[in-house]
Backbone atoms as SQL, in Angstrom:
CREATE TABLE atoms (id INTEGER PRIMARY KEY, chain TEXT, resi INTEGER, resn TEXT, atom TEXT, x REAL, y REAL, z REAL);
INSERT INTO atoms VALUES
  (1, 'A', 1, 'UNK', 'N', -0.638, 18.347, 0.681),
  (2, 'A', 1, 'UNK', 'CA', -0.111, 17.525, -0.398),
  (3, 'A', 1, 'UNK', 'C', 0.109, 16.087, 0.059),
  (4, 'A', 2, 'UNK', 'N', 0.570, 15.724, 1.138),
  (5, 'A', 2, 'UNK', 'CA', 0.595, 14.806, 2.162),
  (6, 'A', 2, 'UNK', 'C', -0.396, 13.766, 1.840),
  (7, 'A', 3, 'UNK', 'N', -1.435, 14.495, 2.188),
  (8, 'A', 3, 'UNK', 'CA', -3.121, 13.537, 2.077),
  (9, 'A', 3, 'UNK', 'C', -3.312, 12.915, 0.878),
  (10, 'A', 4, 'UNK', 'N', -3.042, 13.934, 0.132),
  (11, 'A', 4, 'UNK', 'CA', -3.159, 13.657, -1.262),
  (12, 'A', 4, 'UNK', 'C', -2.266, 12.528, -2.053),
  (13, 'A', 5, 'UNK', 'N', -1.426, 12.326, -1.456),
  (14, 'A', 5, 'UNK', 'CA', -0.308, 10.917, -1.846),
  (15, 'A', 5, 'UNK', 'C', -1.005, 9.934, -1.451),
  (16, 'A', 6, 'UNK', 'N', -1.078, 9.867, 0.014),
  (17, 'A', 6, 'UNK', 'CA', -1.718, 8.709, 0.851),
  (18, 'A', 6, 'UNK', 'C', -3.376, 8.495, 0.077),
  (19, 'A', 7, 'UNK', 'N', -4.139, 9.210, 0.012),
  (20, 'A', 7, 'UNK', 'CA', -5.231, 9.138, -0.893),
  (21, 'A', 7, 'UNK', 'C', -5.129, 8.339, -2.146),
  (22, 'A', 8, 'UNK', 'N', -4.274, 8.996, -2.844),
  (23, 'A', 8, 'UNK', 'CA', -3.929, 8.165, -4.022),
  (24, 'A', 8, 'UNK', 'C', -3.076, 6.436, -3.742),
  (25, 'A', 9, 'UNK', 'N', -2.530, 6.717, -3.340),
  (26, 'A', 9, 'UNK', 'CA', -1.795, 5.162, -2.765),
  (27, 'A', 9, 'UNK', 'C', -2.874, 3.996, -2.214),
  (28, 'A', 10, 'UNK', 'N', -3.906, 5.090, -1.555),
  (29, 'A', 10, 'UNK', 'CA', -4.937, 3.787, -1.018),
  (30, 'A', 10, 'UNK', 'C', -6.000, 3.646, -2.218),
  (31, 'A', 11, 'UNK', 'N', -6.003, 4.611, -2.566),
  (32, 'A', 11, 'UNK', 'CA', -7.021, 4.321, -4.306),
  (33, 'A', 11, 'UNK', 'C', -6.303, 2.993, -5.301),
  (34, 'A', 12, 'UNK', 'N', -4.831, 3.202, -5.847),
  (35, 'A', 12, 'UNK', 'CA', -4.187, 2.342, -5.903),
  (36, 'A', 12, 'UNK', 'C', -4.018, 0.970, -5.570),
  (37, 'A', 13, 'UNK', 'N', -4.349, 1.039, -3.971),
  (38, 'A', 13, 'UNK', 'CA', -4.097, -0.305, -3.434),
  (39, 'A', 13, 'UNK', 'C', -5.671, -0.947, -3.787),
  (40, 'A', 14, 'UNK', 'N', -6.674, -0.336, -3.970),
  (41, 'A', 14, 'UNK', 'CA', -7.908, -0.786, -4.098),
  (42, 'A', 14, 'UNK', 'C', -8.041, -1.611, -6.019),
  (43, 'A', 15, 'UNK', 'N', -6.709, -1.190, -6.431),
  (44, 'A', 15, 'UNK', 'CA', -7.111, -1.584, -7.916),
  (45, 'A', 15, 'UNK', 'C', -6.164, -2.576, -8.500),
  (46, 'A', 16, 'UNK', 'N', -5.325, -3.686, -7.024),
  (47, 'A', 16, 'UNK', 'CA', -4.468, -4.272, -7.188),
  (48, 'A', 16, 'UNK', 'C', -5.742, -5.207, -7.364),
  (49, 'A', 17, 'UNK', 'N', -5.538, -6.384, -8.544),
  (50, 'A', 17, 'UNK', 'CA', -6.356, -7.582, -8.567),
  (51, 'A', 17, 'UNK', 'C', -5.928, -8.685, -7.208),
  (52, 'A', 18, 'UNK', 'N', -7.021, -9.194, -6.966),
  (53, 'A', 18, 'UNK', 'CA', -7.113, -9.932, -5.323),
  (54, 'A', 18, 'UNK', 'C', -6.516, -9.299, -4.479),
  (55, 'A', 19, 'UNK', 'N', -6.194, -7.860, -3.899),
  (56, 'A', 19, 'UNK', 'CA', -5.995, -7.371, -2.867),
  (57, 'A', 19, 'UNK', 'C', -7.351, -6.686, -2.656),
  (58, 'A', 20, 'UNK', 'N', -8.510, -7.058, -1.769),
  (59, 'A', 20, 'UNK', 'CA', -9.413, -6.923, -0.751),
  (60, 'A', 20, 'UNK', 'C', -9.281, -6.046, 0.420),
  (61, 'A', 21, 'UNK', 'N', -10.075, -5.916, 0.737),
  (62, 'A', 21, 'UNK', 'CA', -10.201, -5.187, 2.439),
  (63, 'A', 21, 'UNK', 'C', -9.157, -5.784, 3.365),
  (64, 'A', 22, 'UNK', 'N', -9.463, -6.828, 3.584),
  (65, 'A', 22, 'UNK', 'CA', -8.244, -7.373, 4.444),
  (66, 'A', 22, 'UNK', 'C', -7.317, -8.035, 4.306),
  (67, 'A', 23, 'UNK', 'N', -6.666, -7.888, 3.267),
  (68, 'A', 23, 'UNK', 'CA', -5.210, -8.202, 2.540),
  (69, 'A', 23, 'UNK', 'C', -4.648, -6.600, 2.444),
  (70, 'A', 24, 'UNK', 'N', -5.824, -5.559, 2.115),
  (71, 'A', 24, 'UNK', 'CA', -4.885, -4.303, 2.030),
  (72, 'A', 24, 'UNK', 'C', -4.512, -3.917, 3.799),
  (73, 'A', 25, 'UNK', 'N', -6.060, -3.985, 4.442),
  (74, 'A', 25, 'UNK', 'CA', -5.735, -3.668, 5.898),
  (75, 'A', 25, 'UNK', 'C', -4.208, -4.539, 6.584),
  (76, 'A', 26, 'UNK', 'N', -3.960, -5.693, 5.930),
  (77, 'A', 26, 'UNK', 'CA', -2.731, -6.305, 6.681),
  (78, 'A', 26, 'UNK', 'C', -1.527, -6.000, 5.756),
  (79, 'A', 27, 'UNK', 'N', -1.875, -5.702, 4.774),
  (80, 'A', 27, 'UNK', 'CA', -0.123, -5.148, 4.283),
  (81, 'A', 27, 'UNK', 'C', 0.032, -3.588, 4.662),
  (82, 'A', 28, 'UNK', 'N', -1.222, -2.701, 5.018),
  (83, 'A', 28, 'UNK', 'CA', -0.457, -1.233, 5.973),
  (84, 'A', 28, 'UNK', 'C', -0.111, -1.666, 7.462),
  (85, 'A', 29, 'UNK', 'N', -0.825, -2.399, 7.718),
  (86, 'A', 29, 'UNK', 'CA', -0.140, -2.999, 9.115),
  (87, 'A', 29, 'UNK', 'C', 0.894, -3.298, 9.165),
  (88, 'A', 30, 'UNK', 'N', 1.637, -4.049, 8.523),
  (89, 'A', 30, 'UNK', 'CA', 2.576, -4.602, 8.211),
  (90, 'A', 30, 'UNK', 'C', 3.839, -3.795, 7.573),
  (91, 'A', 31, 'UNK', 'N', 3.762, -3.299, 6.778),
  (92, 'A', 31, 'UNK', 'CA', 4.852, -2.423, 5.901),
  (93, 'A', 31, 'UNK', 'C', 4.759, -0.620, 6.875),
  (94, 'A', 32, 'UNK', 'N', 3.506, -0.437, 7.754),
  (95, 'A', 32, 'UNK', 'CA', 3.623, 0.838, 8.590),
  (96, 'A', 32, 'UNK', 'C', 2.756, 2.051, 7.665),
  (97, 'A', 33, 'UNK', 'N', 2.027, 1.871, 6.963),
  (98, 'A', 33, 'UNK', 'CA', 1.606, 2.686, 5.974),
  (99, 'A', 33, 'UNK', 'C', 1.148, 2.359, 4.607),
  (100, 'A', 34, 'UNK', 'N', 0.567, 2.981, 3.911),
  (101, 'A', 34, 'UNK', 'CA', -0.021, 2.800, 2.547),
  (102, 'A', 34, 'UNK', 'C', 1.248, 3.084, 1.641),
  (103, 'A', 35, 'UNK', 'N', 2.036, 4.129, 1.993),
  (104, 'A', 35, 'UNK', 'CA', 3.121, 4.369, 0.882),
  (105, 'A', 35, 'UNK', 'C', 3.850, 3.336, 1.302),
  (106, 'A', 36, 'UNK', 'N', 4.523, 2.756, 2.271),
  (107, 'A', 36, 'UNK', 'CA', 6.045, 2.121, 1.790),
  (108, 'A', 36, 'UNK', 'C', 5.816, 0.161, 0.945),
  (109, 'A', 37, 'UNK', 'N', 4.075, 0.375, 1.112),
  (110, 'A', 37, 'UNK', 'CA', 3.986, -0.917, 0.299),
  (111, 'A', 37, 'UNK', 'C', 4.604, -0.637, -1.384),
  (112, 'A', 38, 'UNK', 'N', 4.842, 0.238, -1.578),
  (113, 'A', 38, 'UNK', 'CA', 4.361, 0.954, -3.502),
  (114, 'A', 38, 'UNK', 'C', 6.152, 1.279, -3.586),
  (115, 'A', 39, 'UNK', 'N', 6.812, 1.227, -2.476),
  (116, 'A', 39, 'UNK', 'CA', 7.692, 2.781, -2.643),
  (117, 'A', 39, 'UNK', 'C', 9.221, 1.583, -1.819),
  (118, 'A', 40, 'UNK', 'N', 8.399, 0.820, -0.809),
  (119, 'A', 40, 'UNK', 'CA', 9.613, -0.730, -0.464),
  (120, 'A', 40, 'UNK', 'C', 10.321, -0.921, -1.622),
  (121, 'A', 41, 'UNK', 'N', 11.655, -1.057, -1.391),
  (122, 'A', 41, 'UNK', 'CA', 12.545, -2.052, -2.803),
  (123, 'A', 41, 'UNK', 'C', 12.257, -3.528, -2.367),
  (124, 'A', 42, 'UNK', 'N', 12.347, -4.146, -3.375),
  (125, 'A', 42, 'UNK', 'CA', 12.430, -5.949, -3.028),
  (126, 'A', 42, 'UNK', 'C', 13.908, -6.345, -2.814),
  (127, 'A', 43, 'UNK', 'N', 14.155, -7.034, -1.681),
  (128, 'A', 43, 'UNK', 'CA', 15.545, -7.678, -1.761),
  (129, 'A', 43, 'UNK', 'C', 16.005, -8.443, -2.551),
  (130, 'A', 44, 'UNK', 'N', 17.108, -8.506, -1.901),
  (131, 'A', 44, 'UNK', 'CA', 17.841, -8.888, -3.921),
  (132, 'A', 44, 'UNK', 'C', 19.049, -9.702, -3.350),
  (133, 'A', 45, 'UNK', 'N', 18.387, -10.840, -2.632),
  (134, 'A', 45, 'UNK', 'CA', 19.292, -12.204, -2.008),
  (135, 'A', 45, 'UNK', 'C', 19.324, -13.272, -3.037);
């Protein structure tokens, strides 16, 4: 079931307008994964 989130999350990330190959490759770098880009709260300073 696992796969199947992460699968979908990177399908997802493929259908953000101007997020590319390497804008998606540097925000899982960055955030540690495909889910916590979708699933992060925004701060609220």
């Amino acid at each position: 079931m696992e796969a199947t989130n992460e699968l979908l999350y990177r399908i997802a990330l493929t259908l953000i307008p101007g997020v590319g190959d390497i804008t998606a490759k540097k925000l899982i770098a960055y955030c540690g994964g495909v889910e916590p880009i979708f699933t992060h709260k925004k701060p609220t300073c």
